[in-house]
C-alpha positions as CSV (number, residue, x, y, z in Angstrom):
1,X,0.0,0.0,0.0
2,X,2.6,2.4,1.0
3,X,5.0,1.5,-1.7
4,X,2.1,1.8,-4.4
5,X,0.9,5.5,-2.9
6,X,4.3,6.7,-2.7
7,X,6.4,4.9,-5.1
8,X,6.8,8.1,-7.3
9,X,7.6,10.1,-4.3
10,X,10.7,7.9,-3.8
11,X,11.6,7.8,-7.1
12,X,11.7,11.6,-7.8
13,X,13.6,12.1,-4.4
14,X,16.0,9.8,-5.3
15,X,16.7,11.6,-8.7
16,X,16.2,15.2,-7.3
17,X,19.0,14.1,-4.5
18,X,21.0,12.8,-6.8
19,X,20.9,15.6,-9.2
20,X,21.9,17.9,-6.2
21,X,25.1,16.5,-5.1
22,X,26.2,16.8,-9.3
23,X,24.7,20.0,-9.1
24,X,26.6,20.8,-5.9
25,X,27.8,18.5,-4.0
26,X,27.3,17.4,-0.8
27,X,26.0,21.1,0.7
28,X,23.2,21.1,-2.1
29,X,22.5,17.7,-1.2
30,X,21.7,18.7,2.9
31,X,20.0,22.5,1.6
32,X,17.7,20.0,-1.1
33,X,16.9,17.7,1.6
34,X,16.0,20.7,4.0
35,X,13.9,22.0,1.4
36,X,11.5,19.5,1.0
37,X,11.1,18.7,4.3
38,X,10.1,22.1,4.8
39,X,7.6,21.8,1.7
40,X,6.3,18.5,3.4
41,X,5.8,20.2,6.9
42,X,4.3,23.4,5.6
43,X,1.6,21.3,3.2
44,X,1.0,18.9,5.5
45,X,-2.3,20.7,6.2
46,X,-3.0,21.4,2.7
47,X,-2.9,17.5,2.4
48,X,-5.5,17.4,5.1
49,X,-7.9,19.7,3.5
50,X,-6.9,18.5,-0.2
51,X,-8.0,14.6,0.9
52,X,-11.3,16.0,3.2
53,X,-12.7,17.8,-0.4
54,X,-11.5,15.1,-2.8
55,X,-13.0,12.0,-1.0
56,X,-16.3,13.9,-1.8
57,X,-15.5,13.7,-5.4
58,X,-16.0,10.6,-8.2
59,X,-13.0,8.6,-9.3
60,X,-13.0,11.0,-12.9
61,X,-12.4,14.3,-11.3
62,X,-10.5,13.0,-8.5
63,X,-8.2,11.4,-11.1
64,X,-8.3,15.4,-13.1
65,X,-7.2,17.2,-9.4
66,X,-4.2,14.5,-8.9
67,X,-2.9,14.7,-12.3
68,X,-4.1,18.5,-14.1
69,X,-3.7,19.6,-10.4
70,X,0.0,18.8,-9.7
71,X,1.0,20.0,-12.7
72,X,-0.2,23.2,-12.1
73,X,0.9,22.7,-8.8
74,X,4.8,21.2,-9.5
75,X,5.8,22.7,-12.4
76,X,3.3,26.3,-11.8
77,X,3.8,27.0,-8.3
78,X,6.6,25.4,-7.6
79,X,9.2,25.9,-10.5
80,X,7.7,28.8,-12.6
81,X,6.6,30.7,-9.7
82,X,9.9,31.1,-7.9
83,X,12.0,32.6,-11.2
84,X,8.6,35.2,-11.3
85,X,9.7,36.6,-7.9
86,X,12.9,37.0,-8.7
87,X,12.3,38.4,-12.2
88,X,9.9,40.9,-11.0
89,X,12.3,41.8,-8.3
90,X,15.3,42.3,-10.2
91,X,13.0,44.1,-13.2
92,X,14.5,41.0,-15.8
93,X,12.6,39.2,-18.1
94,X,11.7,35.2,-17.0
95,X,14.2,33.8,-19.5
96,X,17.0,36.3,-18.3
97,X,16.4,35.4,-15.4
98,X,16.3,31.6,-15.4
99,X,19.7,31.9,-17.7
100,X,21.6,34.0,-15.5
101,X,20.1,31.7,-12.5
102,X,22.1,28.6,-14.6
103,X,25.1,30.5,-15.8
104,X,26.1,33.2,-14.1
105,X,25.5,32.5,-10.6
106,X,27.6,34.6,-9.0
107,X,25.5,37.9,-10.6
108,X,22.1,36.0,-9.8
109,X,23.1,35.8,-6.4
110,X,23.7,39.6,-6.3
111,X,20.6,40.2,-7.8
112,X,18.9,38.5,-4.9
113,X,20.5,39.0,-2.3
114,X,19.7,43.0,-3.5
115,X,16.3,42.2,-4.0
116,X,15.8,40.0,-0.4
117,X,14.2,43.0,1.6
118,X,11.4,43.4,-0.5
119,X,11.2,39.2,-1.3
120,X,11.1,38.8,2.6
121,X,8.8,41.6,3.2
122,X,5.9,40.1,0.9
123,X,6.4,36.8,2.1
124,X,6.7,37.6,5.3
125,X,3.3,39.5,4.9
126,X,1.7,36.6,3.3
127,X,2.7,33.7,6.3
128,X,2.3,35.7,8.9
129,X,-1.2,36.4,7.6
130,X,-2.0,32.9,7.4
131,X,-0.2,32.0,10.9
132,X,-2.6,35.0,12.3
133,X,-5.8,34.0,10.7
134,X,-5.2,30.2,11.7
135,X,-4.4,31.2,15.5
136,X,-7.2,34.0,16.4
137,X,-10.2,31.8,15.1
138,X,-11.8,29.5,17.6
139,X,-11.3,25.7,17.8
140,X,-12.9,22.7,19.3
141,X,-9.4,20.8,19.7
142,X,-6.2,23.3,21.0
143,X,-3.2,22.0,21.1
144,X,-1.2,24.8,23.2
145,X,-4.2,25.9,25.2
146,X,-2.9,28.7,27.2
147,X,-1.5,30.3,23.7
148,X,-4.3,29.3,21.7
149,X,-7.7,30.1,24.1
150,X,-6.4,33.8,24.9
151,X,-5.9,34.8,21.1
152,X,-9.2,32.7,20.0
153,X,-10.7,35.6,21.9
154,X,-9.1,37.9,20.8
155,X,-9.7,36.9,17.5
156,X,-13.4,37.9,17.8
157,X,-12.0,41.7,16.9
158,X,-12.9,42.3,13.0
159,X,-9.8,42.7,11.1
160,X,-7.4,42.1,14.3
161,X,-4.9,40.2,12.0
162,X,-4.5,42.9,9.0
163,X,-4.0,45.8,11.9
164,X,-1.2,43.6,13.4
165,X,0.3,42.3,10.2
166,X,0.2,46.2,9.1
167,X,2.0,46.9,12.5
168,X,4.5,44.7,12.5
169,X,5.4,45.7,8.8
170,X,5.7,49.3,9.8
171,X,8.1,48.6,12.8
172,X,9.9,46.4,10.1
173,X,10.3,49.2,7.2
174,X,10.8,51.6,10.0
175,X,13.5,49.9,11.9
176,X,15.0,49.2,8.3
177,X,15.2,52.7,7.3
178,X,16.9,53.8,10.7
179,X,19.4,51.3,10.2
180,X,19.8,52.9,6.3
181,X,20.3,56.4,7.6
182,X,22.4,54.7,10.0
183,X,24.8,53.7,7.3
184,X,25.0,56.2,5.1
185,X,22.0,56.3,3.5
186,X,22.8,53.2,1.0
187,X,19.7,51.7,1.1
188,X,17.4,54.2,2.4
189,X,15.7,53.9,-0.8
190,X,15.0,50.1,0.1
191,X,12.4,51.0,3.1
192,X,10.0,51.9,0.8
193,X,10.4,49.2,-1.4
194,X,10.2,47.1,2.2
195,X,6.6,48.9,2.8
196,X,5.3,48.3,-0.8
197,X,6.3,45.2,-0.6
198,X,4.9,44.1,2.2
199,X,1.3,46.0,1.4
200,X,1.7,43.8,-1.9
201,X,2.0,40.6,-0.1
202,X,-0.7,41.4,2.4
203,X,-3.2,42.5,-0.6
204,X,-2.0,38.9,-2.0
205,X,-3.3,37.0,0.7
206,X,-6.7,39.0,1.0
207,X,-7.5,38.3,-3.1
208,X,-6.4,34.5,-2.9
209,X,-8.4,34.3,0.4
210,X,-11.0,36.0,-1.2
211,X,-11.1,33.7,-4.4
212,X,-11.3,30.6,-2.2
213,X,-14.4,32.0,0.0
214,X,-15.5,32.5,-3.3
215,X,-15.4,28.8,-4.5
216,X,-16.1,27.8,-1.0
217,X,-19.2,29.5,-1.3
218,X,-20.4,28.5,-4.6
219,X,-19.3,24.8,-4.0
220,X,-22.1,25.1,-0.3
221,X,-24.7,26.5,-2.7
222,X,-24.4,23.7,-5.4
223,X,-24.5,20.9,-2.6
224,X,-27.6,22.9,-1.2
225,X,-28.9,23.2,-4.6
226,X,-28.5,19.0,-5.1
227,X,-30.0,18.3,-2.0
228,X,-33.3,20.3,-2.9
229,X,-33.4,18.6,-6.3
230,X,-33.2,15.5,-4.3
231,X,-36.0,16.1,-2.0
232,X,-38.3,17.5,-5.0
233,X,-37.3,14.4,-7.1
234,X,-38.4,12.1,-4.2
235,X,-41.8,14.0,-3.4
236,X,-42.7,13.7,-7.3
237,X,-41.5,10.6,-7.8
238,X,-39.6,11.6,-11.4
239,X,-36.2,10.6,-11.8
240,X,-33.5,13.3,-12.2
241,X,-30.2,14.0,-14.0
242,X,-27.7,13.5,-10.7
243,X,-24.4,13.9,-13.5
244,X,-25.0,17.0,-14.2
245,X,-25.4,18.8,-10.3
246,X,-22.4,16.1,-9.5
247,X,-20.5,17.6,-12.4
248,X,-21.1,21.3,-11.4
249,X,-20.3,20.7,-8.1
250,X,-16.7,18.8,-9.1
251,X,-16.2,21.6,-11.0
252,X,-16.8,23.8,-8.5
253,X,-14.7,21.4,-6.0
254,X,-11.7,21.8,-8.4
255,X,-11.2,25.3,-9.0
256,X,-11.5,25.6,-5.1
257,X,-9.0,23.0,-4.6
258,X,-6.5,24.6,-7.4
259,X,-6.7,27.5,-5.3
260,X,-6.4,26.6,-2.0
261,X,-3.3,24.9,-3.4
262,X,-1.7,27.7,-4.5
263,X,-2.4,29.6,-1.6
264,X,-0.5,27.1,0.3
265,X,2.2,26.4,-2.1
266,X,3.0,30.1,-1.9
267,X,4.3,29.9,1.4
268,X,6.8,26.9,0.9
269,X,7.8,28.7,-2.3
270,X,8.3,32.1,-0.2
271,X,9.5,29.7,2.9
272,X,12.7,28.4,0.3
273,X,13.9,32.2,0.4
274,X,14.7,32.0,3.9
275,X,16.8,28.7,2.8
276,X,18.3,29.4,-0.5
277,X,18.5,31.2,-3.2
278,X,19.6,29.5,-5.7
279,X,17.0,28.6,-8.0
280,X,18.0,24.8,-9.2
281,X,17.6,23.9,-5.5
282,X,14.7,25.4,-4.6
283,X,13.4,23.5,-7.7
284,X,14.6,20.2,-6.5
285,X,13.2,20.4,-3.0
286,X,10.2,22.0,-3.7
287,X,9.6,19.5,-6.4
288,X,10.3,16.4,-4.4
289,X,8.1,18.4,-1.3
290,X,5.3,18.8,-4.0
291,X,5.2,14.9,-5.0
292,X,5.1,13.8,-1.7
293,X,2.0,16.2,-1.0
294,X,0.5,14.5,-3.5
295,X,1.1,11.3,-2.2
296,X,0.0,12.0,0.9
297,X,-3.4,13.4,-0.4
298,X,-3.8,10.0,-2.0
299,X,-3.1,8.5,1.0
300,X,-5.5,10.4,3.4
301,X,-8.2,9.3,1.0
302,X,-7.8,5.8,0.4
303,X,-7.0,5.5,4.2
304,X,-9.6,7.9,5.7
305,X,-7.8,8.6,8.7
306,X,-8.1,12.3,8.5
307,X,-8.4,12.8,12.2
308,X,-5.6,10.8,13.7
309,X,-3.3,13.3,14.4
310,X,-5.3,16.0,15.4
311,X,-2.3,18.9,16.0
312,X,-0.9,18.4,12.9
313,X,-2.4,21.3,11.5
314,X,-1.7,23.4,15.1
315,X,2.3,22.4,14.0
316,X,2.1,23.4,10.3
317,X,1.1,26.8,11.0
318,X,3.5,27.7,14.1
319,X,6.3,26.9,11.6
320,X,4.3,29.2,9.0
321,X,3.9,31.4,11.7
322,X,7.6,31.4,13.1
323,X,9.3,31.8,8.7
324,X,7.0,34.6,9.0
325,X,8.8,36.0,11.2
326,X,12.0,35.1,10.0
327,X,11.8,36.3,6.8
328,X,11.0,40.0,8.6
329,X,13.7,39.7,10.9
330,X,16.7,38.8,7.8
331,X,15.2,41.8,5.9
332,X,18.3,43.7,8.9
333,X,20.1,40.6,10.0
334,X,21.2,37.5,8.6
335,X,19.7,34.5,10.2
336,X,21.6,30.8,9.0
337,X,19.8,29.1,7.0
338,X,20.1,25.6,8.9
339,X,18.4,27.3,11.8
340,X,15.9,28.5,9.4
341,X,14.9,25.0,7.7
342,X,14.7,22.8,11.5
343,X,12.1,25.2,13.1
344,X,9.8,23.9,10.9
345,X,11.3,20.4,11.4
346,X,11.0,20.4,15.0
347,X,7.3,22.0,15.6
348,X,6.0,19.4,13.0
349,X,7.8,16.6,15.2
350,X,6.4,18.2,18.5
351,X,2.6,18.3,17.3
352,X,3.2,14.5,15.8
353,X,4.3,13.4,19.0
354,X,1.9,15.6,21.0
355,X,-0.8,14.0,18.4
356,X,0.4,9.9,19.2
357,X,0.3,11.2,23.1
358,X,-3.4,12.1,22.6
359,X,-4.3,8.8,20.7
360,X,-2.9,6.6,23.2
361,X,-4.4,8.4,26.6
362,X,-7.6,7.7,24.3
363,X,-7.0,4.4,23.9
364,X,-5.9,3.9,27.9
365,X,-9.4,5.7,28.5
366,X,-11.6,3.1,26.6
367,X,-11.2,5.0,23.2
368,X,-13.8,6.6,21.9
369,X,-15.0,8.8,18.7
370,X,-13.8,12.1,17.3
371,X,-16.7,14.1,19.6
372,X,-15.4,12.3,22.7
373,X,-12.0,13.3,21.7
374,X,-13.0,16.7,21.4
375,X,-14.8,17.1,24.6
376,X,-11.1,15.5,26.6
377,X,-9.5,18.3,24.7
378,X,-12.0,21.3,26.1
379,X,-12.3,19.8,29.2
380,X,-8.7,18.5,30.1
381,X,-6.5,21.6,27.7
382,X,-3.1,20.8,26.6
């Protein structure tokens, strides 16, 4: 079972590590291998919410999302997307860019490493909007209680997130242009770019979030739509035509899962800045991170064990959450990269191991279902 779910998986990591250390050697080998662990951890959740939609779906469009779909997603998000950034930041057309990326890396890397304030300040923007969306809303199961209860209050403030996302970016652009001034005025220019930047990201999130309330929306009103058809069919007695609602609502199901996948392939693409810049490996691991997202969709499904590991999601977003913030912080200081690629590492380990913890005191209790898992959570905390 495993070996058939994730048998391409293995097979492109094998050739996407290989390719590394002939790309360059053994330190491309360790920054590949961080890489798409990261893209593992940080998608984890998009996994989880890919598998909860598709199971709802026939074998025909689930086959369209896992094939259409990660192309889009692989080769779109993942590979295309990352020479975008840097050819809009550098102000170079994509196949400049992508052949000064192969041959002249030394002037790519200056390129970037000019161009990391305003990278870092709209992806920074972008996770920490998603890290502060995930942690003020309200959940049945917490996983760090005394973190998570306060701030679910606090999340009942309209628009709390965007006021301390725009705070935190103004302290940021602010504390950047001191430091300019500071210096001789070098790259005093640069706090602006910092501030557009990271408006820019924030507007980003806000239009994909929009998009996928958008599909959410219309995917509720076609299964509401179905299930009055049904109930009229069954009072007249008269058959109905079931493929075409099913269809409409796939349809519906896919564009809302293409762009909830982007949203959340955004921030491992954004994440990789923190890791590398060089383009060829961010390629590799996001690729390899990408495959094995997909593979675990397909997985989730045929399983159906959605719920086992209930903090899962609680660990993919503190490591959103914490590259959030370290993507602000290198816009001053430099921050090694290592560091940078086991946060996410370790607070995906933690709520795993917080998550087999749970399941077992369940099991020493007697068990028990999802709801009774729920209630030991709001009554016990964590």
């Amino acid at each position: 079972m495993l070996l058939k779910t994730f048998g391409w998986s293995f097979a492109v990591t094998a050739l996407g590590l290989v390719a590394a250390v002939f790309y360059g050697g053994w330190k491309a080998f360790g920054i590949v291998a961080i890489l798409s662990i990261l893209e593992i951890s940080l998608s984890f959740d998009n996994a989880v919410v890919n598998a909860g939609i598709l199971k709802k779906m026939n074998a025909f469009w689930q086959k369209i999302f896992l094939t259409i779909g990660v192309l889009i997603a692989v080769f779109g998000m993942r590979l295309v997307f990352p020479v975008v950034i840097v050819a809009v930041s550098a102000k170079m057309g994509p196949i400049e860019a992508v052949n000064l990326a192969l041959n002249n890396k030394d002037r790519y890397q200056e390129l970037v490493t000019d161009a990391h304030p305003a990278i870092a300040a709209f992806g920074g923007m972008f996770l920490l909007m998603i890290f502060l969306d995930f942690i003020f809303e309200d959940r049945d199961i917490q996983w760090l209680r005394w973190i998570e209860r306060p701030l679910a209050k606090l999340g009942k403030v309209d628009m709390l997130s965007v006021c301390i996302s725009l705070i935190v970016l103004l302290i940021t652009s602010f504390t950047f242009a001191t430091h300019a001034h500071q210096h001789g005025g070098a790259h005093a220019d640069k706090a602006q770019t910092v501030l557009i930047a990271g408006i820019a990201g924030l507007i980003t999130y806000m239009v994909v979030g929009g998009l996928s309330g958008y599909f959410e929306d219309k995917l509720e009103a076609e299964e509401e739509r179905e299930h009055e058809a049904e109930e009229a069919a069954a009072r007249t007695g008269k058959p109905r035509s079931a493929v075409q609602l099913a269809g409409q609502a796939a349809f519906f199901m896919f564009l809302y899962l293409e762009v909830l996948d982007a949203s959340f392939s955004f921030d491992g693409v954004i994440g990789a800045f923190a890791i590398t810049n060089d383009i060829v490996l961010m390629a590799l691991g996001l690729g390899i991170g990408a495959m094995y997202v997909r593979s675990l969709t397909v997985y989730l499904v045929r399983q159906g064990t959605l719920d086992d590991y209930v903090y899962l999601e609680h660990g993919a977003h503190y490591a959103i959450g914490a590259l959030a913030v370290i993507l602000m912080v290198t816009i001053r200081y430099e921050i090694n990269e290592v560091v940078t690629g086991l946060v996410g590492v370790v607070l995906i380990a933690w709520s795993f191991w917080s998550s087999v913890r749970r399941n077992r005191a369940l099991a020493a209790e007697g068990g028990g279902d999802a709801g009774s898992a729920a209630k030991t959570e709001i009554s016990s905390g964590v």
